[in-house]
ZAMITOR-299356 format. One record per residue: x, z, y of N, C-alpha, C, CB in turn; residue in one letter. Coordinates in steps of 0.1 Angstrom, whole numbers, plus 2048, in hexadecimal, padded with zeros to 3 digits. Each point is the difference from the previous one (the first is absolute). Last residue first. Glycine has a CB too. Layout:
// residues N
XZYXZYXZYXZYa ...
// end
This chain:
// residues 185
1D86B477180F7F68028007F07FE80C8167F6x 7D080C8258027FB7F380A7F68037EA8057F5x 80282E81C8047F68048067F37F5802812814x 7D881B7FA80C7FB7F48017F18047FA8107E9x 7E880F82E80C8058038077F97FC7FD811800x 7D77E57FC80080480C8108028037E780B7FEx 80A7E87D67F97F980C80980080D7E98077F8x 8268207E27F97F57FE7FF7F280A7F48147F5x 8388087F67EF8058057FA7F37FF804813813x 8318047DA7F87F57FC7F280680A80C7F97E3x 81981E8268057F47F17F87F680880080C7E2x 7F782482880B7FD80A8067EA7FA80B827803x 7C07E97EE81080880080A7FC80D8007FF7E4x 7D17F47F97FD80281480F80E8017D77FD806x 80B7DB7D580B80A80280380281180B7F77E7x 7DA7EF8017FC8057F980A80D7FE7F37EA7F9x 8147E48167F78058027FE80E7F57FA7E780Cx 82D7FE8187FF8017F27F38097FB81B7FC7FFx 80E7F28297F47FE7FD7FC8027F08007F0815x 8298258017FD7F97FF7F17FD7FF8168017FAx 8048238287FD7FD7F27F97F17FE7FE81A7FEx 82E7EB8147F57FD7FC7F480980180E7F57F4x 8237FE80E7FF80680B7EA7FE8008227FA80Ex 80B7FF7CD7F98018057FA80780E8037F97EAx 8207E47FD8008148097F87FE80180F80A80Dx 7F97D07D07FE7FF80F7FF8127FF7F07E2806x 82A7F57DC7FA80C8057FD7FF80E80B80D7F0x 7F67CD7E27FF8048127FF80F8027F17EA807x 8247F77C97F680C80A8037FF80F8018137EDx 8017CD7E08008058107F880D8078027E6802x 8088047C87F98098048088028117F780A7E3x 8237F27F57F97EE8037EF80280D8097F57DAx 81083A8088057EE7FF7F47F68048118037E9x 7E48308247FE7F67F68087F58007EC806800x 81D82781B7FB7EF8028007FF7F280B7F4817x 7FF8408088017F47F47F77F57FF8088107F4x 80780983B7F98027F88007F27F27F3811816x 8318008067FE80A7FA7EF7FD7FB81581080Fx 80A7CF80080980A7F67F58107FB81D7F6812x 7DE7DD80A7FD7FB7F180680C7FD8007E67FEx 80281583280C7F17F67FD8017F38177FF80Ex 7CC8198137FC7F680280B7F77FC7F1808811x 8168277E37F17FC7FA7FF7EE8077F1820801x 8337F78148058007EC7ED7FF7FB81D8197FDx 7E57E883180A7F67FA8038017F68087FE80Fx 7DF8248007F77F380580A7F27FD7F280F814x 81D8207E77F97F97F67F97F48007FF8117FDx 81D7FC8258067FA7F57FA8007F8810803805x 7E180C81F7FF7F280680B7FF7EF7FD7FE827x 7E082F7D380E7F48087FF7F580380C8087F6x 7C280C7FA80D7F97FD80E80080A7EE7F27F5x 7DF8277FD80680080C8127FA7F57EC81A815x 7DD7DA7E080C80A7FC80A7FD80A7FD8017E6x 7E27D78007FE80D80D80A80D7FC7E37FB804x 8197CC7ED80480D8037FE80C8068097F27FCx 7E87D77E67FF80A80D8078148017E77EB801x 81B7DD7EB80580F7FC80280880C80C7F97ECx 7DD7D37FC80780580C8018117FB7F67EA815x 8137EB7CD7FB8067FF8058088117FC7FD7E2x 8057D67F78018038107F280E7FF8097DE80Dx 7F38047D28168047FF80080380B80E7F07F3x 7C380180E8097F87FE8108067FA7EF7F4813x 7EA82B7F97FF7FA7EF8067F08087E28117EEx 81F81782C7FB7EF8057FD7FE7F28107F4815x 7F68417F28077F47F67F57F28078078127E1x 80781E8327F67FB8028037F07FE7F781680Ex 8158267F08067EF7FD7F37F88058118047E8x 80082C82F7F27F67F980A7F57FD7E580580Fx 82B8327FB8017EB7FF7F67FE7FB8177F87FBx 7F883781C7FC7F97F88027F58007F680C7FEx 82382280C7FC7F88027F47F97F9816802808x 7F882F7F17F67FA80F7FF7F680480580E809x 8257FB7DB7F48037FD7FB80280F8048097E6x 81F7D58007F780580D7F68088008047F0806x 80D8057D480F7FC8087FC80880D8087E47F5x 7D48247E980C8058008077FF8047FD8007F7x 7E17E581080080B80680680A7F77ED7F980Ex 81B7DB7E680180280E7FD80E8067F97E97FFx 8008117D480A7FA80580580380C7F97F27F3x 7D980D80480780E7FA8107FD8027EC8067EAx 7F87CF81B80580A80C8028127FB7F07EE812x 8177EA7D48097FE8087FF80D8098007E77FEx 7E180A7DC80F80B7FB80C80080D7FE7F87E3x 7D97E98227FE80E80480A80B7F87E77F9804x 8257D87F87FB80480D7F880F8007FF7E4805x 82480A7D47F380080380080780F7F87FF7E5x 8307FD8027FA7F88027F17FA8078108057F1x 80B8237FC7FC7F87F37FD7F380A7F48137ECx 8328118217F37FB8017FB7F77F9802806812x 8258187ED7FC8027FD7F27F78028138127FFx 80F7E68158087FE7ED7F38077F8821808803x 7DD7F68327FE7F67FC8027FC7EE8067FE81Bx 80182B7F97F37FC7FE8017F47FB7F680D811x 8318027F97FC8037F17EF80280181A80D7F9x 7FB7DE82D8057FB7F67FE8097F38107F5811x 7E681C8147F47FB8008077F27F87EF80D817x 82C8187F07F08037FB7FA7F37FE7FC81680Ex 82E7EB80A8028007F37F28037F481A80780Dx 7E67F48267FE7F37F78008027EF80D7F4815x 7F583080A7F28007FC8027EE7FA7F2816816x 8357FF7F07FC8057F57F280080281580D7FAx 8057E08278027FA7F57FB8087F28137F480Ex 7E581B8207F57F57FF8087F97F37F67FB81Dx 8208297ED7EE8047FF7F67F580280681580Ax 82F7EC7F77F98067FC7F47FE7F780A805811x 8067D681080480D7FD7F78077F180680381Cx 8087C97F07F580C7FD8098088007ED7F87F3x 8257D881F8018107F87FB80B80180E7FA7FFx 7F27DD8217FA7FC7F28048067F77FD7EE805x 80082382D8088007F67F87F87F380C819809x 7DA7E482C80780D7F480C7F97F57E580E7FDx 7F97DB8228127FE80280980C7FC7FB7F2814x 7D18077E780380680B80D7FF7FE7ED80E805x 8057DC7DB7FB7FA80E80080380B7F77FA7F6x 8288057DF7F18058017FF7FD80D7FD8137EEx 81F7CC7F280580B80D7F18048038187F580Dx 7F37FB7BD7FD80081080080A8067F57F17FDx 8148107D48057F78047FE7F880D8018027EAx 8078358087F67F880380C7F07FF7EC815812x 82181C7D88067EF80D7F57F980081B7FA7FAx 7E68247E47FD80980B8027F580E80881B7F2x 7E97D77DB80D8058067FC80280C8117F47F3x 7DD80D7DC7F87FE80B80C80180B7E780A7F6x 8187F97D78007F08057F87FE80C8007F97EAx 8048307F97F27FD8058027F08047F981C80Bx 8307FB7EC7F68027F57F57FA7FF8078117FFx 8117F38288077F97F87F78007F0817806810x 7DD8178147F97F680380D7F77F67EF80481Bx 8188247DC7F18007FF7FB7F08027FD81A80Ax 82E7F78088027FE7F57F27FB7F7815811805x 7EB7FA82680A7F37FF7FF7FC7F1812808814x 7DF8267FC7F37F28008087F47FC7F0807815x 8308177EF7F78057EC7F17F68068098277F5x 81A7DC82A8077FA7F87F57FF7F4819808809x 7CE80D81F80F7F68008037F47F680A816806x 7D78147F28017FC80D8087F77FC7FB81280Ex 7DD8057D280B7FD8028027F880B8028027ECx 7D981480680980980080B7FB8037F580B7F3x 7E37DF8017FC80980D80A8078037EA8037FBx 81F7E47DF7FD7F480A7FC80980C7F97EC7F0x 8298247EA7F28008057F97F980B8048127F7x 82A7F77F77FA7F67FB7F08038038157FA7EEx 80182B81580C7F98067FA7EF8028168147F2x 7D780D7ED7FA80A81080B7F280B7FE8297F8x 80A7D57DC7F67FB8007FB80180D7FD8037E9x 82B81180A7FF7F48017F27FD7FF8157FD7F7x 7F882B7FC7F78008138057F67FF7FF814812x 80D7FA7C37F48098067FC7F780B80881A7FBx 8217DC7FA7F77F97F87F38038018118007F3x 80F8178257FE7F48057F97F67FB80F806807x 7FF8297E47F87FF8147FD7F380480E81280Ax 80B7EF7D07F68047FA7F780180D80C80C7EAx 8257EF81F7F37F27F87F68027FC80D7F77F8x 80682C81B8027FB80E7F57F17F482280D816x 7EF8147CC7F18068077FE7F980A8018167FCx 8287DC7ED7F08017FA7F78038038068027F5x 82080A8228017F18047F47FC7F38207FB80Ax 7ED8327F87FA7FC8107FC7EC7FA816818818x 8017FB7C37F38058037F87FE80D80980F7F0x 8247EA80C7FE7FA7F87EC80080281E8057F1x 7FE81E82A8037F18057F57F87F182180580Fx 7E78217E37F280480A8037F48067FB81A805x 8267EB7DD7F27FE7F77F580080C80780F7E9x 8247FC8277FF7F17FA7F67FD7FA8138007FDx 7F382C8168007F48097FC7F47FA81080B80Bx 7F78147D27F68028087FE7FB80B80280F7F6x 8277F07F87F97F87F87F08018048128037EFx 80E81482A8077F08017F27FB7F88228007FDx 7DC82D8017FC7FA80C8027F0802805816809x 7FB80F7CA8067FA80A7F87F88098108017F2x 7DF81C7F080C80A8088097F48088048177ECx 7D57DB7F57FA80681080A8048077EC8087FAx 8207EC7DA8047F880A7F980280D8067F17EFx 7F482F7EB80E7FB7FE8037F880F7FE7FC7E2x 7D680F81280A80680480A8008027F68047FCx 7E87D07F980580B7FB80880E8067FE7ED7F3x 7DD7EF81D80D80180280480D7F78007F381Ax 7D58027F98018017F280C7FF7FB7ED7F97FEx 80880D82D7F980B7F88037FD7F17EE804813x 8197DA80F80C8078017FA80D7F780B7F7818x 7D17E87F280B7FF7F380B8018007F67F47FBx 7E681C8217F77FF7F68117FA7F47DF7F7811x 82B80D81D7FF80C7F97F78017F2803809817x 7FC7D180280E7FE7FB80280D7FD8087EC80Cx 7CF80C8098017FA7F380E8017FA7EE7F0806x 
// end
């Protein structure tokens, strides 16, 4: 690009070098901002960004990478990585969820795919939240202190891992069976 606008340089001053250095310096440093304005977005991308730029994401998001508890396998209460940019997700689910119990599990099997959850509302404000899907010992602590699945204000949840299948008629899966197999919570 910087031959695209030394070409239009009059003759006269192509014969000098000083100035031709100086114009191609000037021009580098527009094409370097113009390169960065381009690929800033690629930098800020929640699948794309490491370190300082999730740091930065979760400030925005009001999600901070410093757990406020010690996880339970005596790991670091500082997400790496790859488990703070699956929180950072499931904080712009949460911005994104209407609320409603079956808008939860598409939700979910986006964060987790292959996982599932059954809700299963007491209709008292008290709801249990069953899990299937292969979890860390730190998801299992960032889901059982309230961070990664979203809550209705005023609304308790129990989770439970499932290790099921549950009792339930009219379905016969790894989930949910009948009589013979399904066991009731």
């Amino acid at each position: 690009m910087t031959t695209d606008y030394s070409i239009l340089i009059s003759s006269q001053y192509q014969m000098s070098s000083k100035f031709m250095a100086h114009l191609a310096n000037h021009i580098q440093k527009i094409e370097d901002a113009t390169s960065l304005i381009n690929d800033l977005w690629e930098y800020f991308d929640i699948d794309l960004a490491i370190g300082k730029q999730l740091d930065a994401l979760g400030v925005i998001l009001g999600q901070s990478r410093i757990m406020s508890f010690q996880p339970t396998d005596g790991s670091s209460a500082t997400l790496d990585d790859e488990t703070y940019r699956l929180l950072l997700k499931v904080k712009v689910a949460w911005n994104h969820w209407d609320g409603k119990t079956q808008s939860l599990i598409p939700i979910w099997q986006e964060i987790f795919p292959g996982g599932t959850i059954i809700i299963n509302d007491s209709l008292n404000m008290s709801a249990v939240i069953t899990m299937y899907g292969s979890f860390s010992s730190i998801i299992v602590d960032l889901i059982n202190n309230g961070l990664i699945v979203p809550r209705p204000e005023g609304v308790q949840y129990t989770y439970d891992f499932g290790a099921g299948p549950y009792f339930g008629f009219d379905f016969n899966n790894a989930y949910i069976s009948g009589l013979d197999a399904g066991k009731f919570t």
